[in-house]
C-alpha positions as CSV (number, residue, x, y, z in Angstrom):
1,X,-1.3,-65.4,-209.2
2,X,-4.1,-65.4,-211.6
3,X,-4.5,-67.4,-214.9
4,X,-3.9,-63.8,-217.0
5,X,-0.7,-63.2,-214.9
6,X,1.1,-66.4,-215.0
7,X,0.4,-66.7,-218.7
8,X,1.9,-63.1,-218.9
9,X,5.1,-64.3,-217.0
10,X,5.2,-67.2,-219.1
11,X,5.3,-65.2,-222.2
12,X,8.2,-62.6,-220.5
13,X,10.5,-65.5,-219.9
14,X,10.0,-67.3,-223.4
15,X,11.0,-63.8,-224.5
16,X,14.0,-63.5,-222.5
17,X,15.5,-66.9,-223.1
18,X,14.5,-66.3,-227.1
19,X,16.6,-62.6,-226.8
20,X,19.7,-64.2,-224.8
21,X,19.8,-66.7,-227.7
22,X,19.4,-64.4,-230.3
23,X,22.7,-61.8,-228.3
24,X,24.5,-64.7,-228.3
25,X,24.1,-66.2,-232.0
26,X,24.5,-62.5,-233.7
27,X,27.2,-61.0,-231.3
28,X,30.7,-60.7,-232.8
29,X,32.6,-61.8,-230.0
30,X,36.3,-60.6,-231.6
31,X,34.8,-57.2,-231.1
32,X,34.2,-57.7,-227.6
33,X,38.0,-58.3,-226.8
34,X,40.4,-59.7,-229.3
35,X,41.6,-61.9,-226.7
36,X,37.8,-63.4,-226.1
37,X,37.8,-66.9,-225.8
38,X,35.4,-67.4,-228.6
39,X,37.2,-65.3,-230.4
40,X,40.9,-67.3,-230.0
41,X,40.0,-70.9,-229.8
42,X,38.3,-73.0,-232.5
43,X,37.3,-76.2,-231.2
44,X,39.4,-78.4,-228.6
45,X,43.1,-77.6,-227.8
46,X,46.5,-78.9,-228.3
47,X,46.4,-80.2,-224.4
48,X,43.3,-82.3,-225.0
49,X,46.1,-85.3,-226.1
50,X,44.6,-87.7,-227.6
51,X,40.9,-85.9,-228.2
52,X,38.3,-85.2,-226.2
53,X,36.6,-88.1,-224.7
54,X,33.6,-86.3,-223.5
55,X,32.0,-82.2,-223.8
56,X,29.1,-80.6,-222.6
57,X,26.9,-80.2,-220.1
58,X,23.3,-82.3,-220.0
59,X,20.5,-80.5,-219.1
60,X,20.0,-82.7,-216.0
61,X,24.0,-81.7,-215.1
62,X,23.0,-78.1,-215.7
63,X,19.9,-78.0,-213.6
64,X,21.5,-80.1,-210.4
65,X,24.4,-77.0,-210.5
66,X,21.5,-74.2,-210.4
67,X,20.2,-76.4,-207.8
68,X,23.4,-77.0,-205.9
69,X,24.6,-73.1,-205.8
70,X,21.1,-72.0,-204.4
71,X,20.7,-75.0,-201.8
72,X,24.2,-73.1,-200.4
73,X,23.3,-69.8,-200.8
74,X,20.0,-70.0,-198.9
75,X,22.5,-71.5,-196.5
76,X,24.6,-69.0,-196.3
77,X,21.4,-66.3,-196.2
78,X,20.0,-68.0,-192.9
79,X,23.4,-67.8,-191.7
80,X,23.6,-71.8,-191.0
81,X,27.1,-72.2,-191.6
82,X,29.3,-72.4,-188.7
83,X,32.2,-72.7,-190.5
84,X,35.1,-70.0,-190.8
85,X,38.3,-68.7,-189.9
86,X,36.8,-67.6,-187.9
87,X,33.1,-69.2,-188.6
88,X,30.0,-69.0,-188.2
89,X,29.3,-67.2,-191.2
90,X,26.7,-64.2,-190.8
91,X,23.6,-64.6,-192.7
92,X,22.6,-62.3,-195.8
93,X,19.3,-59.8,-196.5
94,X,20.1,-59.6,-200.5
95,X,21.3,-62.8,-202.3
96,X,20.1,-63.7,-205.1
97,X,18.5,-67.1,-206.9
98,X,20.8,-68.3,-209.3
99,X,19.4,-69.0,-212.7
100,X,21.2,-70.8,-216.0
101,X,22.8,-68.8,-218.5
102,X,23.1,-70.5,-222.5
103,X,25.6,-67.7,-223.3
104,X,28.0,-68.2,-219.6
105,X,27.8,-71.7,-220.5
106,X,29.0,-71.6,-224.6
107,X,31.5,-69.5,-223.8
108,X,33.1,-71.9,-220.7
109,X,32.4,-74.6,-223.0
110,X,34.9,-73.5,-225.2
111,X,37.1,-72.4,-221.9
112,X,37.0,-76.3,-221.1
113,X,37.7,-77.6,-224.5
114,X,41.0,-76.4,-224.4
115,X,41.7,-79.1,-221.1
116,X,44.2,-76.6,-219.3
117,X,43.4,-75.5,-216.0
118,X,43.6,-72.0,-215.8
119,X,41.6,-68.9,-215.8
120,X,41.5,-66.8,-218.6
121,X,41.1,-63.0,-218.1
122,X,37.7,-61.9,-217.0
123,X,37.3,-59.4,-220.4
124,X,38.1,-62.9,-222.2
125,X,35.0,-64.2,-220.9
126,X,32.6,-61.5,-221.3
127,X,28.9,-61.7,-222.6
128,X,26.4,-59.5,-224.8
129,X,25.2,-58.8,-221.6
130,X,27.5,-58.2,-219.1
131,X,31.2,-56.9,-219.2
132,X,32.4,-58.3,-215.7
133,X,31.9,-62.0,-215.0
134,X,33.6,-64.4,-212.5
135,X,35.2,-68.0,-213.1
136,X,35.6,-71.3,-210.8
137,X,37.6,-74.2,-211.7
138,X,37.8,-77.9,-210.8
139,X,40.0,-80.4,-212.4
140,X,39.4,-84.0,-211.4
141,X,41.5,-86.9,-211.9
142,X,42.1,-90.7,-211.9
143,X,42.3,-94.2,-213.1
144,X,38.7,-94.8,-212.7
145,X,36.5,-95.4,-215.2
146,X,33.7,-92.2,-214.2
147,X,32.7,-90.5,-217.3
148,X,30.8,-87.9,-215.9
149,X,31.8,-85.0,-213.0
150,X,30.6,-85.2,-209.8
151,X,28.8,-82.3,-209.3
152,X,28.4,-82.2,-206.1
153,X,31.9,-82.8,-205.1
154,X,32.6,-80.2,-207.6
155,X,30.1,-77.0,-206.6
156,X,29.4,-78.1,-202.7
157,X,33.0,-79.7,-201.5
158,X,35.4,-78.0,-203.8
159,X,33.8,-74.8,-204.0
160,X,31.9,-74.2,-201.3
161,X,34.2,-76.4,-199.2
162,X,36.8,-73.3,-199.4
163,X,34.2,-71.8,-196.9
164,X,36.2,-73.2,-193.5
165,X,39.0,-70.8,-194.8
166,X,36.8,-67.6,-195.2
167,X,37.2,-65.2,-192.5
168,X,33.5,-63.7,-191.7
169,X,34.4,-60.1,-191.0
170,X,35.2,-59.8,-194.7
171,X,31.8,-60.0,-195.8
172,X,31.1,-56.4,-196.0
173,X,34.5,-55.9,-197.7
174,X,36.0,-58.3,-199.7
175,X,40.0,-59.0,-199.4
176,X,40.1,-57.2,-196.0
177,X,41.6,-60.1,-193.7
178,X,44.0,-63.2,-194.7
179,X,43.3,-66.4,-195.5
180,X,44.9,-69.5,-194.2
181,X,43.7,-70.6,-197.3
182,X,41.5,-70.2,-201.0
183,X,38.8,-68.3,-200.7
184,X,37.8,-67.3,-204.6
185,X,35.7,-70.0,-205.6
186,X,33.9,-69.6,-202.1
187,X,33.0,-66.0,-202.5
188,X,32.1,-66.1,-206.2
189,X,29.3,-68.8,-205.3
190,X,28.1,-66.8,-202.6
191,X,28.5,-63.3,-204.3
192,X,24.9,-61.8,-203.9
193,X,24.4,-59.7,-207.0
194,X,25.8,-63.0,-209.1
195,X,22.4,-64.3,-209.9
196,X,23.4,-66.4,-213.9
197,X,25.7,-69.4,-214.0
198,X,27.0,-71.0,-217.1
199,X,29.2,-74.3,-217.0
200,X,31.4,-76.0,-219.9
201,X,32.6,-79.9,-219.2
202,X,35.6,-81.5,-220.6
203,X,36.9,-85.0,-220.5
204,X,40.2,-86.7,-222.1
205,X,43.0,-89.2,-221.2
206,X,46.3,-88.6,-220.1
207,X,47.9,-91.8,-220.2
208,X,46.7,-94.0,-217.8
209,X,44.6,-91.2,-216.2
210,X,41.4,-89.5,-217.1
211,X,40.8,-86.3,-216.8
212,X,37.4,-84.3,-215.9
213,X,37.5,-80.2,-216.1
214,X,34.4,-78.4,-215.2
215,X,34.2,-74.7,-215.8
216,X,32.0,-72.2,-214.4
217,X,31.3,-68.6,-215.5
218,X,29.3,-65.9,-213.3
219,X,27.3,-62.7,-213.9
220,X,27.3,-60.5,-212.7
221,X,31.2,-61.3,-211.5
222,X,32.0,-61.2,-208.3
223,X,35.4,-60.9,-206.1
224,X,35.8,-57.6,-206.4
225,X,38.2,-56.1,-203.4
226,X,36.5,-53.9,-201.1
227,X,32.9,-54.3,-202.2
228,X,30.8,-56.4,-200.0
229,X,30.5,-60.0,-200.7
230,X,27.1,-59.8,-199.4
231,X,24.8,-57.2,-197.0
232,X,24.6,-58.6,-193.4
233,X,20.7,-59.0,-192.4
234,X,17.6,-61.4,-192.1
235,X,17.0,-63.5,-194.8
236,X,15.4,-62.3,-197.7
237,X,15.0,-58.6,-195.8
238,X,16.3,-56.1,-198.3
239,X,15.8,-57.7,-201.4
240,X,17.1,-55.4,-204.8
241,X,14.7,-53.8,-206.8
242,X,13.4,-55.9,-209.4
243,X,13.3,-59.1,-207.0
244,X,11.2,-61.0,-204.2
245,X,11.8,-63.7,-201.6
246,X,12.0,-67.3,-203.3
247,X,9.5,-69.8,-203.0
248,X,11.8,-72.1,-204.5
249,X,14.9,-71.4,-202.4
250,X,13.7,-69.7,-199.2
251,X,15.9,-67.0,-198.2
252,X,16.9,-65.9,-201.8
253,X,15.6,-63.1,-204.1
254,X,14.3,-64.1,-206.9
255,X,14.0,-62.0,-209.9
256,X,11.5,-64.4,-211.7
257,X,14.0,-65.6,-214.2
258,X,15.0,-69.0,-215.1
């Protein structure tokens, strides 16, 4: 790449992140869905007892989970996880690299301010951008005195870690075979077309014990049934339109975003 292109892809992203920023600050999320998240909470909620003790997500946090989700997913597209029921898992010819999303990430902010652990409806969560988007969860607790999530025991064990229960011939359609176990926050991480992530962090005390939630949003979603979780190839072989193989993440698509 010469010194004329890169400064043109320079400019293209600085215009992207400057229009997601502008979507987000002028949309009217009420109009989306009255039941949006931005739309029905103002600030923390009643179950944050005693306030919250902690928000947000640094930018250090938020780059080590885009890290995190593509260090798996170009594990999963080299097919280099054995695990399954049954396992090994086969590898993938059009996954995407995961970028950040500002707009996922305000509106699961405000998901985890309200310290209850539960999803809310996928139309309560949806962006200027995109109408579908996905969710994971993890809630950590203890009598410790950690002030900040573990991500890696968030995204790669809790997560990813579902993978050991995800039976490999349901790749090409999603929801086809049982589970001995949860599968969700598995698939939505390794969803192909999901290429933006967005996370919100909470932190408060319930008596004695301190509570962590991290939230997560996707787009596009994932986990829909019978669409395929991913197409079964070589690495980085049938990449969509728009995208080339990753020389960050080798094995991913990259669209050049981020």
């Amino acid at each position: 790449m010469n010194e004329k292109q890169l400064e043109m892809l320079l400019l293209a992203l600085a215009i992207l992140v400057a229009n997601t920023a502008e979507a987000a600050a002028t949309t009217d999320y009420c109009k989306l869905h009255a039941s949006h998240t931005l739309c029905v909470h103002k600030g923390e909620g009643a179950a944050c007892t005693g306030g919250l003790l902690g928000r947000g997500v640094k930018p250090a946090e938020a780059k080590e989970i885009v890290r995190l989700h593509n260090k798996l997913r170009s594990r999963i597209a080299h097919g280099e996880e054995p695990l399954g029921s049954p396992g090994p898992q086969p590898s993938s010819s059009n996954m995407l690299q995961m970028v950040w999303d500002n707009e996922l990430a305000m509106i699961a902010q405000s998901h985890a301010d309200q310290c209850v652990f539960k999803h809310d409806c996928y139309t309560c969560r949806r962006t200027s951008r995109y109408s579908i988007t996905g969710q994971n969860l993890f809630l950590r607790g203890g009598t410790g005195s950690a002030t900040e999530m573990d991500m890696e025991q968030a995204v790669g064990r809790a997560f990813y870690g579902e993978v050991a229960n995800f039976n490999r011939h349901a790749v090409l359609r999603f929801g086809s075979f049982k589970s001995p176990g949860m599968v969700g926050h598995y698939t939505q991480l390794v969803w192909a077309k999901t290429y933006r992530v967005g996370c919100g962090f909470s932190r408060w005390k319930v008596g004695k014990w301190t509570k962590m939630l991290l939230t997560c949003n996707y787009a596009p979603g994932g986990n829909t049934v019978t669409v395929p979780i991913y197409k079964v190839g070589a690495a980085c072989s049938d990449c969509p339109q728009g995208s080339t193989c990753s020389s960050q993440f080798p094995g991913l698509c990259s669209k050049g975003e981020g």
